[in-house]
N, C-alpha and C positions, 0 to 999 in steps of 0.2 A: 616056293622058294624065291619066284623072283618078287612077289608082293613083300617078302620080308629083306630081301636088299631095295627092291625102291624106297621102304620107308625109311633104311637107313641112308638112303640116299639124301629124301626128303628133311630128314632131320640136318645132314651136313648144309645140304642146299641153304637151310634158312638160319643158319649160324650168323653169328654175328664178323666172323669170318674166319679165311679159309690159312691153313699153315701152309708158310711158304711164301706170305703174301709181302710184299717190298714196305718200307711205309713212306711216306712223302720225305723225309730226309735221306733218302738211300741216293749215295754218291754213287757214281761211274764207278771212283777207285775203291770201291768198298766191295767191290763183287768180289774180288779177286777169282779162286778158279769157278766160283760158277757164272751162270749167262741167265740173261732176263729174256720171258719172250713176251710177245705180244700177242693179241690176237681178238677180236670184234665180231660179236655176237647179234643175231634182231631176228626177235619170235615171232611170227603172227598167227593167230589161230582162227582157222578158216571155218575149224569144224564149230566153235562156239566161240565166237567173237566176245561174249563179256567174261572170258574169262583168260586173260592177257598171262604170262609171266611176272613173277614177281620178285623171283632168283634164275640166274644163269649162266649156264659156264662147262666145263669140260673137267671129266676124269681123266687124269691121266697114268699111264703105266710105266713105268721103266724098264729099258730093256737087258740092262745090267746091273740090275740093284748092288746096291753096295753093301758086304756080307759081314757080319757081328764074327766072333773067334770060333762060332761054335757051328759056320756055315749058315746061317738064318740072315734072309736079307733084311737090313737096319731100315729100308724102307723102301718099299716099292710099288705104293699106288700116292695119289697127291691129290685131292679134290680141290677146286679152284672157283667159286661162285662168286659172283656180284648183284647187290640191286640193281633192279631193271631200272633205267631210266628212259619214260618211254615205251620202247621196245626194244631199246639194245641196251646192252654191256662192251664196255672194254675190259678184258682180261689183262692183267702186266704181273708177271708172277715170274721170281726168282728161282731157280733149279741149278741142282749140279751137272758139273759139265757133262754129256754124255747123250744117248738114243733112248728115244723115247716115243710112246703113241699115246692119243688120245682116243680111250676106250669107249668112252661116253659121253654123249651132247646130256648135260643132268639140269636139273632147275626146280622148281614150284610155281604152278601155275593156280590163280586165285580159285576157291568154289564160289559158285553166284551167293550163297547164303554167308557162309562161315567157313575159316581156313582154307589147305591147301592141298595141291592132290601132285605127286612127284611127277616131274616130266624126267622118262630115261630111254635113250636111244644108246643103242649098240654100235659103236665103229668101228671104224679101224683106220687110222692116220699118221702114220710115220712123220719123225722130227727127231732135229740134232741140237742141243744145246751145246756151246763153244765155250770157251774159258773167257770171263772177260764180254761180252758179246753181247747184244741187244739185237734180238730176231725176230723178226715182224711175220707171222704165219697166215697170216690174209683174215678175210672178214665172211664170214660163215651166217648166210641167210635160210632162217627156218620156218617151214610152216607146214601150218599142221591142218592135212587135207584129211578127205572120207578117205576109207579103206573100201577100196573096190574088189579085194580078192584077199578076204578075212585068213584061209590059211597059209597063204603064201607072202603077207605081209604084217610086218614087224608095228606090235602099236609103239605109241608114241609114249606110252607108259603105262603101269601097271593096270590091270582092268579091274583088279577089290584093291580098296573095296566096290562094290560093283555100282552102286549109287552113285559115287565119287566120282569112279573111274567117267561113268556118261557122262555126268553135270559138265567135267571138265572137256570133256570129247578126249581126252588121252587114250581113255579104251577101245574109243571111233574110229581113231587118226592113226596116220601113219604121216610120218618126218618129208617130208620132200626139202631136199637140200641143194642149195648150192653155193659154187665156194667162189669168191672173186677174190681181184685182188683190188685194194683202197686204200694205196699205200699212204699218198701223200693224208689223206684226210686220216685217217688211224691214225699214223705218227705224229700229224701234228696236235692232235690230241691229248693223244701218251706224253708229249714231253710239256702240254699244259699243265697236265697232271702230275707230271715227274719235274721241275724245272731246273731240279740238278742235274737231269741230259739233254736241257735244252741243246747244247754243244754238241752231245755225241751222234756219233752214224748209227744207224741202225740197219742194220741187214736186210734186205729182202730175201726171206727163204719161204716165199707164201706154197702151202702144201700143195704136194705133187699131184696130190687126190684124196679124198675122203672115200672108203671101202663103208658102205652100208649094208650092213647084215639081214637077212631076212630068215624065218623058218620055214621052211622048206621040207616037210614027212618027214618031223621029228629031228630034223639035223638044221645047221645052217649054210646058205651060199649067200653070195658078197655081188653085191651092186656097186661098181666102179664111179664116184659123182666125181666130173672131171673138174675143172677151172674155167669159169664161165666168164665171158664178156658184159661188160656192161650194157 
């Protein structure tokens, strides 16, 4: 089951892009009630070095979806990817106002021969979108080490196909995360790229913590990654 959500992951990851996505003419006063956030990404892979990201970026879940007449929510997961540049991404994606987490660190990372094999990590990271609002959720450093304790750590993505899964070391590896905050430099990025908020404030609301899930005899518990100094 989860080899057939990574590849749908895989398949979103390497789109040409993701719904939701702002486009370079998006005004301040064009949000109206919903909010922009921010937020900056950088892969490194320890376990196989030539095989770098080449999509990156965060599932995200809502935690009030908003409900059609018949109770069904109109929508309530959002995938958010970018090409690597490098090895990071900046993320800047439009949302309705309201609470939200980021389920997933998702991406595609190169195979040394031909195509791509899905990078998907489990999380769990709570966030608020405000009406109106541009929210800077900090800058999130990934990499991807040996698994030293195969059943009580989460790989770093699907392990079949089983070939793949090694070439890319995703079957290998497991996530080592942490989150900083890099405000002025993210921002002043976002508003190169956006330069119709050159003007505007943008919020600091960098995450409180990233909750990393492991499998643990068939269930899961949660690794707390705090907010790390530079």
């Amino acid at each position: 089951m989860r080899f057939l959500i990574a590849l749908l992951m895989a398949a979103l990851a390497a789109g040409a892009s993701a719904q939701g996505a702002p486009n370079a003419n998006l005004a301040p006063d064009a949000l109206g009630g919903d909010g922009l956030v921010v937020i900056a990404l950088n892969f490194t892979n320890q376990v196989k070095p030539g095989s770098p990201a080449t999509k990156l970026g965060i599932f995200v879940a809502a935690k009030n979806p908003e409900m059609d007449v018949n109770g069904r929510p109109v929508r309530a997961h959002y995938s958010f990817t970018e090409s690597v540049n490098g090895s990071r991404v900046l993320v800047v994606r439009r949302l309705q106002a309201g609470a939200y987490s980021i389920s997933t660190l998702a991406g595609a990372v190169r195979l040394p021969v031909l195509g791509v094999h899905p990078l998907d990590f489990n999380v769990d990271a709570k966030f608020e979108v405000k009406p109106g609002q541009v929210t800077y959720l900090g800058y999130l450093d990934l990499v991807n080490v040996p698994i030293t304790d195969m059943p009580n750590q989460q790989q770093s993505g699907a392990p079949v196909p089983l070939m793949d899964g090694q070439l890319s070391g995703m079957a290998s590896g497991t996530m080592d995360i942490k989150l900083y905050d890099r405000y002025a430099v993210d921002v002043a990025e976002m508003k190169r790229a956006y330069p119709a908020f050159a003007d505007t404030s943008v919020v600091k609301a960098v995450l409180p913590a990233i909750v990393s899930k492991r499998p643990v005899r068939s269930r899961m518990e949660h690794t707390l990654v705090p907010l790390s100094a530079d």
